[in-house]
C-alpha positions in Angstrom: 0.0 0.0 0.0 1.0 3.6 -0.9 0.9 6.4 1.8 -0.9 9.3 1.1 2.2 11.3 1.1 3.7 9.2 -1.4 0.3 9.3 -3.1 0.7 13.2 -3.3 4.0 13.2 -4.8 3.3 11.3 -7.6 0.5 13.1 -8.4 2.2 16.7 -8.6 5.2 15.3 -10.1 2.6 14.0 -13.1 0.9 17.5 -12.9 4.0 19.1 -13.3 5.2 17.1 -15.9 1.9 18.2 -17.8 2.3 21.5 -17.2 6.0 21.5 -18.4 5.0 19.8 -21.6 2.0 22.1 -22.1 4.0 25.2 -21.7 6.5 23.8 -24.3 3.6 23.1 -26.8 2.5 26.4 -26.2 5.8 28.0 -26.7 6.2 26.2 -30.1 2.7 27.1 -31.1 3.8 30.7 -30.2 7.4 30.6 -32.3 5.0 28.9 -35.4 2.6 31.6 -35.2 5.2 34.5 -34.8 6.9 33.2 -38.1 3.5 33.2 -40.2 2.7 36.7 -37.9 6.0 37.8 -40.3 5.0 36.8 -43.2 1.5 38.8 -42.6 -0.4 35.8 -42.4 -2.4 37.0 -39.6 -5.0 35.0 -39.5 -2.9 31.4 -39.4 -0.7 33.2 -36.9 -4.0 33.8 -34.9 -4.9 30.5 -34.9 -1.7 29.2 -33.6 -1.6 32.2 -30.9 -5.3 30.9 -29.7 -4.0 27.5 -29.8 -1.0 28.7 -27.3 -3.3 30.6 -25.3 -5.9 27.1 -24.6 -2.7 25.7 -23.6 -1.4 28.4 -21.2 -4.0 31.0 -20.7 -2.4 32.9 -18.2 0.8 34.3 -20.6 -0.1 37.5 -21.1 2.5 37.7 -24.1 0.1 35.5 -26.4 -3.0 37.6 -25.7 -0.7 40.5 -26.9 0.2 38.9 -29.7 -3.0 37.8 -30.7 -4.0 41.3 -29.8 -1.3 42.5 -32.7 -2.8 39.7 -35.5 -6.5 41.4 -34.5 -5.2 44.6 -35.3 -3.6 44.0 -38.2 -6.6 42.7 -39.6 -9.0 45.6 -38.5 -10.6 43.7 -35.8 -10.4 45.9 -33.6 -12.7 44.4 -31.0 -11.3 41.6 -30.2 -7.8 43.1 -30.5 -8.8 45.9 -28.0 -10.4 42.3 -25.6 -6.3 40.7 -26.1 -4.6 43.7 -25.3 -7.1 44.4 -22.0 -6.2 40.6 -20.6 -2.7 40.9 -21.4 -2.9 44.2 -19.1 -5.1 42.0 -16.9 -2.3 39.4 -16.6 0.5 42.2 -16.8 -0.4 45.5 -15.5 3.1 46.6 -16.0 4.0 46.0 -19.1 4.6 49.4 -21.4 4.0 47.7 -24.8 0.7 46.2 -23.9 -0.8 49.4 -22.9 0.8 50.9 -25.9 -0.7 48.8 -28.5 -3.8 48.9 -27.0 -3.8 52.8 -27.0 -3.1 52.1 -31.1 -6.5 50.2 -30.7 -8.6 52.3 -28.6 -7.1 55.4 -31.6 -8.4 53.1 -34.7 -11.9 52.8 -32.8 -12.5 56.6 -32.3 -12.1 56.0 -28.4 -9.5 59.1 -28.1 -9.4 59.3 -24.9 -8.7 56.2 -23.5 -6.1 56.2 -26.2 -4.2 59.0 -24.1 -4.4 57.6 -21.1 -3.1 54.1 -22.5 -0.1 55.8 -24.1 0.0 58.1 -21.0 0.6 55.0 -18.4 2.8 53.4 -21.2 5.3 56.6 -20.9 5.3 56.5 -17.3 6.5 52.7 -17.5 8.9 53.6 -19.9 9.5 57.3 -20.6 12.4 57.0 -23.0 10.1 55.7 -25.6 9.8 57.5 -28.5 7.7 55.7 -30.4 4.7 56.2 -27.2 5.3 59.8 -27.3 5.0 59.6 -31.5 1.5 57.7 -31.2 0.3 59.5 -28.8 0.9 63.0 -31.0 -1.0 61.0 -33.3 -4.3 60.6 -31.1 -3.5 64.0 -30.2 -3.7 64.8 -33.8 -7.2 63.0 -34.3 -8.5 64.9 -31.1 -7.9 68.3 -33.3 -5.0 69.6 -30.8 -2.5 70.0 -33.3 0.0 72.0 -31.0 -0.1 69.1 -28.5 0.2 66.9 -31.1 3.7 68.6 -32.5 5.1 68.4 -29.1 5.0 64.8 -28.4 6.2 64.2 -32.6 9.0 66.6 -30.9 9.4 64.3 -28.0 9.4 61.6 -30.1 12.6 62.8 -32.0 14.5 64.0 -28.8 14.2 60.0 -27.5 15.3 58.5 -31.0 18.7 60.4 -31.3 20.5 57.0 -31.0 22.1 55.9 -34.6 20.4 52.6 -34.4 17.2 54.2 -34.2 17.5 56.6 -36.9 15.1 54.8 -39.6 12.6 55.2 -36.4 12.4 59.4 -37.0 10.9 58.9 -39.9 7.4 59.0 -38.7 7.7 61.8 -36.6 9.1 64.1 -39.6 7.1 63.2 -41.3 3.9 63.9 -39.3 5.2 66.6 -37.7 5.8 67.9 -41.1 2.0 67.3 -42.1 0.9 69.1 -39.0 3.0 72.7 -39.2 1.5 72.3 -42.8 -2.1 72.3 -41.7 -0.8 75.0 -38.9 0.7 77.7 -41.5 3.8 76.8 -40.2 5.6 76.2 -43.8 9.3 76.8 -43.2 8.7 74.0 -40.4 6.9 71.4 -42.6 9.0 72.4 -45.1 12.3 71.7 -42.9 10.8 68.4 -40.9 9.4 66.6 -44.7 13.2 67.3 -46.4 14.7 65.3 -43.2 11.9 63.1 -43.5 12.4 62.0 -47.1 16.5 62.5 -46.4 15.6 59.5 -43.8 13.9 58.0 -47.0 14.2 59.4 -49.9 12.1 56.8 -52.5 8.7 57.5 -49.8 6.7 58.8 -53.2 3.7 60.7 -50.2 6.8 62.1 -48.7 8.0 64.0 -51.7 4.3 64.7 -52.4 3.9 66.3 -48.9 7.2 68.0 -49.7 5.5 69.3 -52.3 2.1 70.6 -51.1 4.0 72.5 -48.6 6.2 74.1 -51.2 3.2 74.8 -53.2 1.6 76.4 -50.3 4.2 78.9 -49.6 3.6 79.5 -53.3 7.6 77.7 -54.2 5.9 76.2 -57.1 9.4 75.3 -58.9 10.2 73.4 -56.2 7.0 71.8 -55.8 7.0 70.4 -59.4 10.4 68.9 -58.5 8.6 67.1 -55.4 5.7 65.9 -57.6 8.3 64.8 -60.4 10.6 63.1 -57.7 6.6 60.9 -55.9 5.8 60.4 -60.1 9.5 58.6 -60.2 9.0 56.2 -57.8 5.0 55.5 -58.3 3.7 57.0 -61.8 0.5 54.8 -60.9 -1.3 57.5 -58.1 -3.6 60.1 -60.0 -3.1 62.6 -57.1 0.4 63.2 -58.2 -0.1 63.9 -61.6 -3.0 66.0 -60.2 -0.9 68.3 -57.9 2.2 68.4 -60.3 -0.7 69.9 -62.9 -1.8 71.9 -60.0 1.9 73.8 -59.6 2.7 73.9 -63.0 -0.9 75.8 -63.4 0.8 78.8 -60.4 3.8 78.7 -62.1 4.8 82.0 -63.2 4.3 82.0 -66.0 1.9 79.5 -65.7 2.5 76.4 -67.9 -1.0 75.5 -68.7 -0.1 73.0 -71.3 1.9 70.8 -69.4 -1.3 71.5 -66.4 -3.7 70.1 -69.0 -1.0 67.2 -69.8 -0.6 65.9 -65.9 -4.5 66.3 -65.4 -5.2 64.3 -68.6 -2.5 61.5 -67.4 -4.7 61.5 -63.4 -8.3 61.1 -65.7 -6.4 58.2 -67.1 -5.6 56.6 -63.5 -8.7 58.0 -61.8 -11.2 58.8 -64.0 -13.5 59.0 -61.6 -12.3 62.0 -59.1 -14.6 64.9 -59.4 -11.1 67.5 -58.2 -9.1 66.4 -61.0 -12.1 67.3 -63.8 -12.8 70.8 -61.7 -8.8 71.3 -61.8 -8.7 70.9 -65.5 -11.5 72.7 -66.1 -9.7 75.1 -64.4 -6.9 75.4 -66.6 -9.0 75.3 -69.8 -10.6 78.3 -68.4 -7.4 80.5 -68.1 -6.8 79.6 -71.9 -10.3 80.7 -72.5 -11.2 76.8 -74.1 -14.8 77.9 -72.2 -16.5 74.9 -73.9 -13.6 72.6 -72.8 -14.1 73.8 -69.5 -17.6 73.9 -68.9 -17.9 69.8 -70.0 -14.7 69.3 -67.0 -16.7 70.8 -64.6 -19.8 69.0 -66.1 -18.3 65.9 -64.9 -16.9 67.1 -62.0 -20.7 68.3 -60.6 -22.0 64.1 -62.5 -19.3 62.7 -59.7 -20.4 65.0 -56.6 -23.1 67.0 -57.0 -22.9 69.2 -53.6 -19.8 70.7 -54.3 -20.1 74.6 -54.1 -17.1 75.5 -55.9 -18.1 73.3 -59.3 -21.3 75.1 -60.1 -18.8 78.5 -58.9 -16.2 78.0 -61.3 -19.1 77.2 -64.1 -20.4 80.4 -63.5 -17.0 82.2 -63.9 -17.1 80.7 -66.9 -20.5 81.7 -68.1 -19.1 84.9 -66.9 -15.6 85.6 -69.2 -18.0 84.7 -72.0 -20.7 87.2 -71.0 -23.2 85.2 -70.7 -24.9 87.3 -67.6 -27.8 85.1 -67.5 -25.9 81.6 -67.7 -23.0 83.1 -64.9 -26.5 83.7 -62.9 -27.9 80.8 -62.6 -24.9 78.5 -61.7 -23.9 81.0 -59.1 -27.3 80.3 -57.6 -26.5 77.1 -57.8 -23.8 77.3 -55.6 -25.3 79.4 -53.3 -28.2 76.4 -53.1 -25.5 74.1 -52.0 -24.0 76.6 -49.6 -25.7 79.5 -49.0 -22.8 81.3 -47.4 -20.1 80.6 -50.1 -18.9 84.9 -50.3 -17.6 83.8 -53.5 -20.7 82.9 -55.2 -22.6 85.4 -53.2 -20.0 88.2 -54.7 -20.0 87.5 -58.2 -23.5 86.8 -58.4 -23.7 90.2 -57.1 -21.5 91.4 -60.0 -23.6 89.6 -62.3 -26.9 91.5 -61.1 -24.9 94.9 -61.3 -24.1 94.1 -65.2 -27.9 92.8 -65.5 -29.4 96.2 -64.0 -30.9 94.7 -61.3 -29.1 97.2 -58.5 -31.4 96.3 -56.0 -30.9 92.6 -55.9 -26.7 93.5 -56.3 -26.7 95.6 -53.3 -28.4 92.7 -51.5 -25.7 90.2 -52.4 -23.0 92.6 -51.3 -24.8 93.3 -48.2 -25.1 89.5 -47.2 -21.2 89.2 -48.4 -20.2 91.9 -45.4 -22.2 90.0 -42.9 -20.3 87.1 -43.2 -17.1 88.9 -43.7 -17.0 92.6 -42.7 -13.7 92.9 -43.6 -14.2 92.2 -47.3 -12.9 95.5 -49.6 -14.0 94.4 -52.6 -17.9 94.1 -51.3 -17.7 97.7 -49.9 -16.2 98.7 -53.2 -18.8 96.7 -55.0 -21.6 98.3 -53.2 -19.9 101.5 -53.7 -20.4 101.1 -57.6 -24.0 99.9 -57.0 -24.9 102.8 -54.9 -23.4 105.1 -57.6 -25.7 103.3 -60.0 -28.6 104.3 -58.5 -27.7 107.7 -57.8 -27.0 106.8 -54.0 -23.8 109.3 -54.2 -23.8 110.1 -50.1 -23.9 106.1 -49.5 -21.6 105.4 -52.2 -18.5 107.8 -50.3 -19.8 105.8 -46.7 -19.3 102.4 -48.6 -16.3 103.7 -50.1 -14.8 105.1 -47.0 -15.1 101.8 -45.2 -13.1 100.1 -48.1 -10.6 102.6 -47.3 -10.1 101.7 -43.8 -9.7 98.1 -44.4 -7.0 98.7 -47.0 -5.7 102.5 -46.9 -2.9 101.9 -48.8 -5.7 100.6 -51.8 -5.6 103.8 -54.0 -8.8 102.7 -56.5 -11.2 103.6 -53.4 -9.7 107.5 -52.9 -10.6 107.2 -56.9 -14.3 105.9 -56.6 -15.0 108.0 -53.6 -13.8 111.1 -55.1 -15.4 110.8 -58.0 -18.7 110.2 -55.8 -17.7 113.5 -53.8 -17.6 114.6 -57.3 -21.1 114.1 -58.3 -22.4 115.4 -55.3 -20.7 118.6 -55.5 -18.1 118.4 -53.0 -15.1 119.5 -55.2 -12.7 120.3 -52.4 -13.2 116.7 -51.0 -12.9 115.1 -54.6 -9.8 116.5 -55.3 -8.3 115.3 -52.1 -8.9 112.1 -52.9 -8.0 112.2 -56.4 -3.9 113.6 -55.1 -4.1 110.1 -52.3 -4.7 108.1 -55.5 -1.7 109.6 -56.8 0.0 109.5 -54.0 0.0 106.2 -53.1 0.9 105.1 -56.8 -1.7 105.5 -59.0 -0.9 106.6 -63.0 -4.4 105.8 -64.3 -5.9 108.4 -66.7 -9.1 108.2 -65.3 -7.8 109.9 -62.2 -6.3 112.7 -64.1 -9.5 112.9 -65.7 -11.9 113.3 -62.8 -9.5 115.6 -60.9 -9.4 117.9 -63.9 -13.1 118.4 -63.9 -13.2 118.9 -60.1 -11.0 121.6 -61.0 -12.5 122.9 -63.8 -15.7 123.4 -61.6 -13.7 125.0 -59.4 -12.7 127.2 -62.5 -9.2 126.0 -62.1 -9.2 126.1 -65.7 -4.8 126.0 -66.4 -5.1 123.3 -64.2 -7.8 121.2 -65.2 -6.4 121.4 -69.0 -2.9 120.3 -67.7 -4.8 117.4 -65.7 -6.4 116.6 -68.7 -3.0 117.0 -71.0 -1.8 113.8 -68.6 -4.8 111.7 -69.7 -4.6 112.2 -73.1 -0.9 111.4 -72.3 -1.8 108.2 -71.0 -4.6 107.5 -73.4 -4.2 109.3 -76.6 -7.8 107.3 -77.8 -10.1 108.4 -75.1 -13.0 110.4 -76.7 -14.0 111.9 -73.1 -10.7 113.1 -72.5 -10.3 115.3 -75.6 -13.9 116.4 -75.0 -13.6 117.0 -71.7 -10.4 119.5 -72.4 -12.6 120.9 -75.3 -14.9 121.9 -72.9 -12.2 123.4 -70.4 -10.8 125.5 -73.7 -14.8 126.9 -74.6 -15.0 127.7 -71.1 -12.0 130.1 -71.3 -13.2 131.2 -75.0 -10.3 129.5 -76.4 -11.6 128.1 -79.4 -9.0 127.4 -81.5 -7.8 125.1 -79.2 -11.2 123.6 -78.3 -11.7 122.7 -82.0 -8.6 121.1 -82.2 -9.2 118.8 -79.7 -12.8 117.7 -80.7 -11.2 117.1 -84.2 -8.8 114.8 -83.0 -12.1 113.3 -81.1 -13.6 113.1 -84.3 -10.4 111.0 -85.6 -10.7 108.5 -83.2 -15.2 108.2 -83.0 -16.3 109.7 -86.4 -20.0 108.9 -85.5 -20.6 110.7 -82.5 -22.7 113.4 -83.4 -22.0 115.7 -80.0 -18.6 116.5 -81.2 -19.7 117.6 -84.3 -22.2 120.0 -82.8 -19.5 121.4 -80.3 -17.3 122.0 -83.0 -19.6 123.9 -85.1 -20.4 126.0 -82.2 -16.2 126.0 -81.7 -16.0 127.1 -85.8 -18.8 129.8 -85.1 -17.3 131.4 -82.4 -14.4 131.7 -84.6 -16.0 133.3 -87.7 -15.6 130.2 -89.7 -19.4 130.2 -91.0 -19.1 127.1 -93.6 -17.1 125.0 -91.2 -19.9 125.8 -88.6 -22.3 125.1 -91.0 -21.2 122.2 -92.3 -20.5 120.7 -88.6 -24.2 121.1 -87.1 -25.6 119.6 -90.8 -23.6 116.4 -89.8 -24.6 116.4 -86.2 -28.2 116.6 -87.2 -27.5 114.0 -90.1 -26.3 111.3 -87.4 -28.5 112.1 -85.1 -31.5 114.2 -85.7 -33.5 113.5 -82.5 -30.4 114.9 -80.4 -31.1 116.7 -77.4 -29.1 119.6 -78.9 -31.1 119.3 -82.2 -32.9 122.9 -81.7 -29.6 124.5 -81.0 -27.8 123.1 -83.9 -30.5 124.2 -86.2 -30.4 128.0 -84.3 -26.3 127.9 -84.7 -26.7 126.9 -88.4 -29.2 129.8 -88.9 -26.7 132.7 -87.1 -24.2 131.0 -89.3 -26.2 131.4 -92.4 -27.6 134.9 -91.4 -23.7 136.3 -90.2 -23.2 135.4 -94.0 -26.2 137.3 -95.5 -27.5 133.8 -96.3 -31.3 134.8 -94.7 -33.3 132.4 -97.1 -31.1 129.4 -95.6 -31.0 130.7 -92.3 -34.9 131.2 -91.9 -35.2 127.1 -92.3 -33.2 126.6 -89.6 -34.3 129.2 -87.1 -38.2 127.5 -88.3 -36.8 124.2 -87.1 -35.6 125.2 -83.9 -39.0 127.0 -83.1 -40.3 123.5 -83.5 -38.2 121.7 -81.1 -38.2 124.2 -78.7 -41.2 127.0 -79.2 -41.7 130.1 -77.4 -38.0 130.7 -77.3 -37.8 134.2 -77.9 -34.5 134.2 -79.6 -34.9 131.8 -81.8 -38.2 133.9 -83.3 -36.2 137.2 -83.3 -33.3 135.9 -85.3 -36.1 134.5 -87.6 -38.1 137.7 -87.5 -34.4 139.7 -88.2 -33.6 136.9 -91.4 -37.3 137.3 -92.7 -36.7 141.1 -92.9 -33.1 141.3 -94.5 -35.5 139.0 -97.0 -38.1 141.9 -97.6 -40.9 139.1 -95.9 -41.8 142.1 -93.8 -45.4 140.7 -92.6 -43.6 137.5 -91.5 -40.8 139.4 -89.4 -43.8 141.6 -88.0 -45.9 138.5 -86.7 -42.3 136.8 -85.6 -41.2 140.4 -83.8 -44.7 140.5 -82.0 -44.3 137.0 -80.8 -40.8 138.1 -79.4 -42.4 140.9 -77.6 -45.6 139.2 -76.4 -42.8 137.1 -74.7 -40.3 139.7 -73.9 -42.6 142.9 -73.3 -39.0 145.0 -72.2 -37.0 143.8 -74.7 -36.0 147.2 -77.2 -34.8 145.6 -80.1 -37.8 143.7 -80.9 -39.9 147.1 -80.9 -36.3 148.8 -82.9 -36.8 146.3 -85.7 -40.8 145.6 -85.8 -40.5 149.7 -86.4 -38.9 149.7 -89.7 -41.2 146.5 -90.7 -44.4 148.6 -89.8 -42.7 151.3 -92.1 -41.6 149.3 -94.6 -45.6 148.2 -95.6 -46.2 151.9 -94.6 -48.0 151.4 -91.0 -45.9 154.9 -89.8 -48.1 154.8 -86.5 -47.5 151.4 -85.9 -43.8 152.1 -86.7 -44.0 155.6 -84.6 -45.4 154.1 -81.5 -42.6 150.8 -81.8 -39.9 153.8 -82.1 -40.8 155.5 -79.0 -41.5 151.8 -76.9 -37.9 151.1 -78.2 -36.2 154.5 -76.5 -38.4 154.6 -73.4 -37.3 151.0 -72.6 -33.8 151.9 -73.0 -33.7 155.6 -73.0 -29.9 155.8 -72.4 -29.4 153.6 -75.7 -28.2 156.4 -78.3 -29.0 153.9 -81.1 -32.6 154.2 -80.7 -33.1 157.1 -81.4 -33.9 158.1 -85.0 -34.9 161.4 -87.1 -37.9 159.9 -89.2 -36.7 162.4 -91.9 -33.4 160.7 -92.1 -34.9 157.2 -92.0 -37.3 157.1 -94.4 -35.7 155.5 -96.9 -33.7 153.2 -94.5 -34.8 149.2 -94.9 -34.1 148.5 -91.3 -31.0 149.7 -88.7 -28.7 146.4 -87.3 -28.6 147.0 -83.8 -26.2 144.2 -83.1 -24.9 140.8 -85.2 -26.9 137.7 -85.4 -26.7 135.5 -82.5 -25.8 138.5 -80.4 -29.2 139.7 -79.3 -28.6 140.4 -75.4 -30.4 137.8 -73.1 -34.0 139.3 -71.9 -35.0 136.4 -70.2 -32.1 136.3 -68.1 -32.4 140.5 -67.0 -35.8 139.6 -66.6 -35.1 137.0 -64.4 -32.1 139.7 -62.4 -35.1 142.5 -62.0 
């Protein structure tokens, strides 16, 4: 018989000899599924690793494992279960709580991610690659200072030589994240020691590159893009942001653009960017119908995109098509109402279409979302200008100055609005700003030079003016605008001048015609005048000016004793503009010097029915009542005639001496003095 004792014995020396041989299987389970782990076989490494486990559930190093095949084949579940009974097992072990804090990252669970990584640095704080993962949860929680930090840490901890392939990573990220910071020299500096580290890493050089391209280096980005083409010519997106660099280049190089986003269709033919970015660069070479089929297909492959229907309606736009540019900026602004572009140009789009109202409202909603925007204050400024709106024009104006002072085309628009309202002083301080901070434009000599010439700053409005014409020897309003300065000062020779070099350039405007017949006239130059005011009328016979190009051509005629041409003309202008007692009294004047003396007596009592005081008339319709022998008629006109201007020597007459007079000329036609206006003084 056996003792109990001995009985004892036996039986742990058998259960130990179990155990020993199931911890060996176990181990050689675990060596068999670490090879196929290495060969990323994860899922017969698994098996072997839950084979291991059955055998010797209490190694926390094959639920790790495990853990690690999980993972590696997005199950991130039962990896995250692994990892927890390793910890479970083997509270202190840095790795576990490491991997486990990769897990918790993949599955959105950021914050048990940093405190896994956390508790794995304070087990082993000289681990860089803890520091480097948890800058990467940091990353995904949106702190993308914190994140740069521990990426720093990271690098500090992998000095050592053997761990120099190890830095990678952290350049690399860190590189990513200055990017998306503004930090460019940094990302610029941490991606060239990243792809130094590893130099045939084809998103390396491509990150290289987008942060070249954002500090606007854009030879140095195509070099990037070249080098990531190199070593994979099979990813669209690199052929998409070379084409993207060669399209900033300057100057631009749209062809080889158009070449790189044809060779990305070709790998990726269905990315909506690469269609919108080609479209893009058909649209700066003006191929509109080339461009509006790219971003056709770019709106077939994602149809709430803003900035497709946008770009359309530049398009629409360049080809001014007002309409067309209109509705795809709508478009847009359906997708997102708050996109300012869309909401500007649309408002540019209404200015163009006359609809002011509907303008200012899309430059309105523009500085709501942005009231820092100088282009929508200078936009609403035109609008307002539009529609006569001159004191909220110089407020809109003014606040487009404050934004940008040193921005010399707001002094311009606001001058010119301080122009129209009068307020010369105020104009022509901000017409010398304009100048002052740069500006040549001829348009601000122009406007200056009238301030001035309202100011009757007449040497200096013509010299103003000599700088436009300078600058732009083709402008019509310039020369006419001088023209005007010169008539002003009665310097006709020089006012004619100029509107026949106007004539030159626009040969069918019939305005300068009219003002150089009235130039010619004032000059003495009769046939020139004459001939001048017949061509106005020819091109435009319904002219606002009509009545006084037909009285001009009738002085004309009349200050060459051509009465039977002149009374035509002086009949037209009564008919465009009756009761105008000038025009009646040169006719009345023309019809006498014609011997139609009951005409000139009807025309003579029209003139004094309108101009009871006026001496001449009564002077003239005298010698008519004589001439068809009505001597008290004539007698009682003589005497009207002195008594309304006794101190007039001219009027008075010896009837003895005038009998056989036709008619005295008081003064030269077109020279009768203005009644209406002393009329208007008493």
């Amino acid at each position: 018989f056996f003792s109990p004792h001995t009985m004892w014995k036996a039986d742990a020396s058998v259960k130990n000899k179990e155990k020993e041989n199931k911890n060996k299987k176990a181990g050689e389970l675990y060596h068999e599924g670490y090879k196929l782990q290495k060969k990323h076989d994860y899922a017969a490494a698994r098996e072997k690793f839950t084979e291991a486990i059955a055998l010797r559930p209490a190694c926390s190093r094959y639920f790790f494992v495990r853990g690690n095949c999980y993972r590696s084949m997005g199950e991130f579940r039962r990896a995250l279960f692994d990892y927890t009974m390793a910890i479970q097992i083997d509270d202190d072990h840095s790795h576990y709580y490491g991997s486990r804090g990769i897990c918790f990252r993949n599955m959105g669970k950021l914050e048990d991610s940093v405190n896994d990584f956390t508790r794995a640095i304070q087990l082993e704080n000289n681990n860089g690659t803890f520091y480097y993962n948890l800058g990467l949860t940091y990353y995904d929680m949106g702190d993308r200072e914190q994140a740069i930090a521990c990426y720093t840490k990271a690098l500090d901890l992998m000095q050592d030589p053997s761990k120099q392939n190890m830095r990678f990573k952290p350049y690399y990220h860190r590189g990513n994240t200055h990017r998306e910071l503004d930090n460019l020299d940094q990302s610029i500096e941490d991606l060239k020691a990243a792809v130094e580290l590893d130099d045939r890493n084809a998103m390396a050089n491509n990150n290289l590159g987008l942060s070249y391209f954002e500090k606007g280096d854009y030879k140095n980005a195509v070099a990037c893009f070249q080098k990531s083409i190199e070593i994979d010519n099979k990813k669209a997106i690199f052929f998409n942001n070379r084409g993207l660099a060669h399209f900033r280049l300057n100057p631009p190089k749209y062809q080889e653009s158009l070449n790189d986003f044809n060779d990305a269709i070709k790998l990726d033919d269905n990315n909506a960017n690469i269609y919108f970015n080609r479209g893009n660069s058909y649209l700066a070479i003006k191929k509109y119908d080339e461009a509006i089929n790219d971003f056709d297909e770019a709106i077939s492959r994602v149809s709430d995109d803003e900035n497709n229907y946008y770009c359309k309606g530049i398009v629409y736009q360049e080809m001014k098509q007002v309409q067309q540019a209109i509705d795809q900026f709508q478009l847009a602004l359906n997708v997102n109402q708050d996109f300012i572009p869309a909401l500007f140009h649309l408002g540019l789009m209404f200015h163009i279409d006359g609809q002011l109202f509907d303008s200012m409202e899309c430059f309105s909603k523009v500085l709501k979302l942005d009231p820092t925007d100088r282009r929508a204050y200078e936009s609403l400024g035109l609008v307002y200008c539009d529609l006569l709106y001159y004191d909220l024009a110089v407020g809109a104006f003014t606040k487009a100055i404050n934004i940008r002072p040193d921005y010399s085309i707001n002094y311009f628009y606001r001058g010119k609005s301080f122009l129209w309202l009068g307020r010369y002083d105020e104009a022509i301080a901000d017409f010398d700003k304009a100048f002052e901070l740069g500006c040549q434009d001829a348009q601000v000599y122009n406007c200056r030079a009238m301030a001035r010439k309202y100011r009757k700053n007449y040497d200096a409005a013509i010299k103003d003016l000599g700088q436009a014409i300078e600058l732009d020897n083709t402008n019509v309003e310039y020369l006419y605008n001088r023209s005007q300065c010169f008539l002003d000062i009665e310097n006709y020779k020089d006012a004619s001048v100029d509107l026949s070099k106007a004539i030159q350039i626009d040969p069918n405007e019939s305005k300068l015609y009219y003002l150089r017949g009235k130039a010619f006239y004032q000059q003495r130059h009769y046939q020139e005048a004459i001939d001048d005011l017949n061509k106005s009328l020819q091109l435009d016979p319904n002219s606002q000016d009509a009545h006084d190009c037909y009285y001009h051509m009738g002085i004309a005629y009349a200050n060459s004793e051509r009465h039977a041409e002149a009374i035509p003309c002086f009949t037209n202008a009564i008919r465009l503009k009756p009761n105008t007692a000038v025009y009646i009294h040169e006719r009345a004047k023309s019809y006498q010097n014609e011997g139609q003396y009951y005409e000139a007596i009807n025309d003579f009592g029209k003139v004094i029915h309108l101009q009871p005081t006026n001496p001449h008339a009564f002077f003239r319709r005298a010698f008519a009542n004589k001439s068809v022998n009505k001597f008290d008629e004539a007698a009682e006109d003589f005497e009207q005639a002195r008594t309304l201007d006794p101190d007039n020597p001219h009027l008075v007459v010896n009837y003895k001496k005038i009998y056989d007079i036709e008619f005295i000329e008081l003064c030269a036609a077109g020279e009768e003095p203005d009644m209406d206006a002393k009329g208007a003084a008493l």
